[in-house]
C-alpha positions as CSV (number, residue, x, y, z in Angstrom):
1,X,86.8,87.2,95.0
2,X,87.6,83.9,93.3
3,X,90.4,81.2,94.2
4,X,92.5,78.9,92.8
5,X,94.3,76.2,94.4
6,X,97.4,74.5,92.8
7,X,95.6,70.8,92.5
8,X,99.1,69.3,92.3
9,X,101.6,71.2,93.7
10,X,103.9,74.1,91.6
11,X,106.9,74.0,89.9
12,X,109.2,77.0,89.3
13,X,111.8,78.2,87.0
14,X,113.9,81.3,86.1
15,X,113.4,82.2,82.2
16,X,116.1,83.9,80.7
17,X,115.6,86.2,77.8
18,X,118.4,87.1,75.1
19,X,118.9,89.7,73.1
20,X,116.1,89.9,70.4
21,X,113.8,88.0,72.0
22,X,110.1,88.9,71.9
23,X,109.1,89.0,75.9
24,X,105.2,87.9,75.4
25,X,105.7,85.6,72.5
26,X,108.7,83.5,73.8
27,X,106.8,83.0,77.0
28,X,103.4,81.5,75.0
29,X,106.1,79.0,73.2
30,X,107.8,78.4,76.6
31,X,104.2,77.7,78.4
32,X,103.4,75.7,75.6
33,X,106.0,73.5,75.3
34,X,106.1,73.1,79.4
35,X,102.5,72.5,79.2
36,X,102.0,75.6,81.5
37,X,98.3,76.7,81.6
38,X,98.1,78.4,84.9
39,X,100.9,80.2,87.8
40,X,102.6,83.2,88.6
41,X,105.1,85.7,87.0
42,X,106.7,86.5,90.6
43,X,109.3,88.6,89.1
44,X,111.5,89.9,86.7
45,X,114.3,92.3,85.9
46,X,116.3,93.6,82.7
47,X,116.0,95.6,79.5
48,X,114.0,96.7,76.6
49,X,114.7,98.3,72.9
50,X,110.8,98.0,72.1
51,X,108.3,98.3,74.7
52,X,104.6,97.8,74.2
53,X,102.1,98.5,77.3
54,X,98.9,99.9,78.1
55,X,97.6,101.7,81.5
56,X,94.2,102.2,82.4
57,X,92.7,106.2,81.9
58,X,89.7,106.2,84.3
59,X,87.9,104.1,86.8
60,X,84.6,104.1,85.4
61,X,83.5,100.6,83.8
62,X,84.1,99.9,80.9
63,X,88.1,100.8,81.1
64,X,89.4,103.1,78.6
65,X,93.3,101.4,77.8
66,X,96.0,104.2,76.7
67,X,98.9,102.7,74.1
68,X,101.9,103.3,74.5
69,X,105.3,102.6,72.3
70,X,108.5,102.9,73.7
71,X,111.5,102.6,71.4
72,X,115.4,102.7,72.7
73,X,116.8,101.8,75.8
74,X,114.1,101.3,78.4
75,X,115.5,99.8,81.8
76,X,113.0,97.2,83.2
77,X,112.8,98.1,87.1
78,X,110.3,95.3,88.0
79,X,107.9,92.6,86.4
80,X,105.1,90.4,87.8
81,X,102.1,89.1,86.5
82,X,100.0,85.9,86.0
83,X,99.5,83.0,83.5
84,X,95.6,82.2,82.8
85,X,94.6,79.9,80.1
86,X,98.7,79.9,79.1
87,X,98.7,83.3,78.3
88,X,100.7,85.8,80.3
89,X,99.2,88.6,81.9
90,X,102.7,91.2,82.8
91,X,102.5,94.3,85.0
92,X,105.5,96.5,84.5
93,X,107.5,99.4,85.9
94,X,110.4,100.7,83.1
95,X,112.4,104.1,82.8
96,X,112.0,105.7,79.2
97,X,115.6,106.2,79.6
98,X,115.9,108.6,76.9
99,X,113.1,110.6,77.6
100,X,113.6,110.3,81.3
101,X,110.6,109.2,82.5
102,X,109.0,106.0,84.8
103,X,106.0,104.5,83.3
104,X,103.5,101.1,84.8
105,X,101.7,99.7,83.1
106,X,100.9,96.4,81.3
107,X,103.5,94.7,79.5
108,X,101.9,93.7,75.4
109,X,103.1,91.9,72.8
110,X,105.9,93.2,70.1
111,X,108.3,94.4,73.6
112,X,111.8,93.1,73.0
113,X,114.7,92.2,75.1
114,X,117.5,94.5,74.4
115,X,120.2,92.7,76.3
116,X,118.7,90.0,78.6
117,X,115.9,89.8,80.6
118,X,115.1,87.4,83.7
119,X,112.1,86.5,85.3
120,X,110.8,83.8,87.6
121,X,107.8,81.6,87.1
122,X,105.5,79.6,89.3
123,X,103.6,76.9,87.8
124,X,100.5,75.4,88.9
125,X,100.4,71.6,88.3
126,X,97.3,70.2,86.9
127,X,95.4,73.6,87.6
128,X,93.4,74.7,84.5
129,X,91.9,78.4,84.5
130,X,90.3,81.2,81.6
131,X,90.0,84.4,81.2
132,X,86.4,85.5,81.1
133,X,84.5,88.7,80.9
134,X,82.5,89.3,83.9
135,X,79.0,90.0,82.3
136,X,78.2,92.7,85.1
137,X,81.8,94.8,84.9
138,X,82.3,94.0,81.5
139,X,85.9,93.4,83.2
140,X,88.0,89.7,82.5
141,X,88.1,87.4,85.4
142,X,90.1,84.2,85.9
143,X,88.6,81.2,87.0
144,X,88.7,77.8,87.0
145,X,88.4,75.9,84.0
146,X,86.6,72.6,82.5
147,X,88.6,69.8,82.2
């Protein structure tokens, strides 16, 4: 297990996505500019025209990732996730609507808001972490980071 405190406290906000909107890239830009390195995704809510994920296939190490596209209207059911390194890390539950089916996975870049998207953010202040692969698991880990 690993832990990470806050150092200075959080802040929080609610991002709001429009229409067009690139879910993973607009959050990098909004971290950046906000200076967020590290904090929560505590939820989130709203649809899709594009959806990019990946779920895991097995349990054995080293995972084996399935890709997934999802193209037309794709309900967004629930998000949450982390921030590590101010990069966003986004599990989510969406209905294929068309196709009529519920998939979970993780959220990847190229998804797209269809008509708005909302999701709320907690922010460590001055907490710096990384995403690293754990040399036994071959898995990634966040910890701490180097000032």
């Amino acid at each position: 297990m690993i832990k990470i405190d806050a150092a200075k406290g959080v802040r929080t906000m609610m991002i709001v996505f429009q229409r067009g909107d690139y879910v993973i890239e607009k959050l990098r830009e909004v971290f950046a500019q906000e200076g967020i390195d590290t904090g929560l995704i505590v939820g989130g809510i709203g649809s899709l025209d594009i959806c990019h994920l990946h779920t895991i296939t097995r349990t054995e190490v080293p995972s084996v990732d399935r890709y997934l596209t999802l193209e037309g209207p794709v309900e967004v059911g629930s998000l949450q996730g982390s921030i590590a390194g101010a990069e966003p890390h986004i599990h989510i539950v969406v209905d294929d609507v068309a196709n009529d089916k519920v998939y979970v996975g993780h959220l990847e870049p190229g998804s797209r808001c269809c008509y708005r998207m909302e999701l709320g953010i907690i922010a460590f202040e001055g907490t710096k972490t990384k995403s690293v692969k754990n040399p036994q698991t071959s898995l990634i880990d966040i910890v701490p980071a180097e000032e």
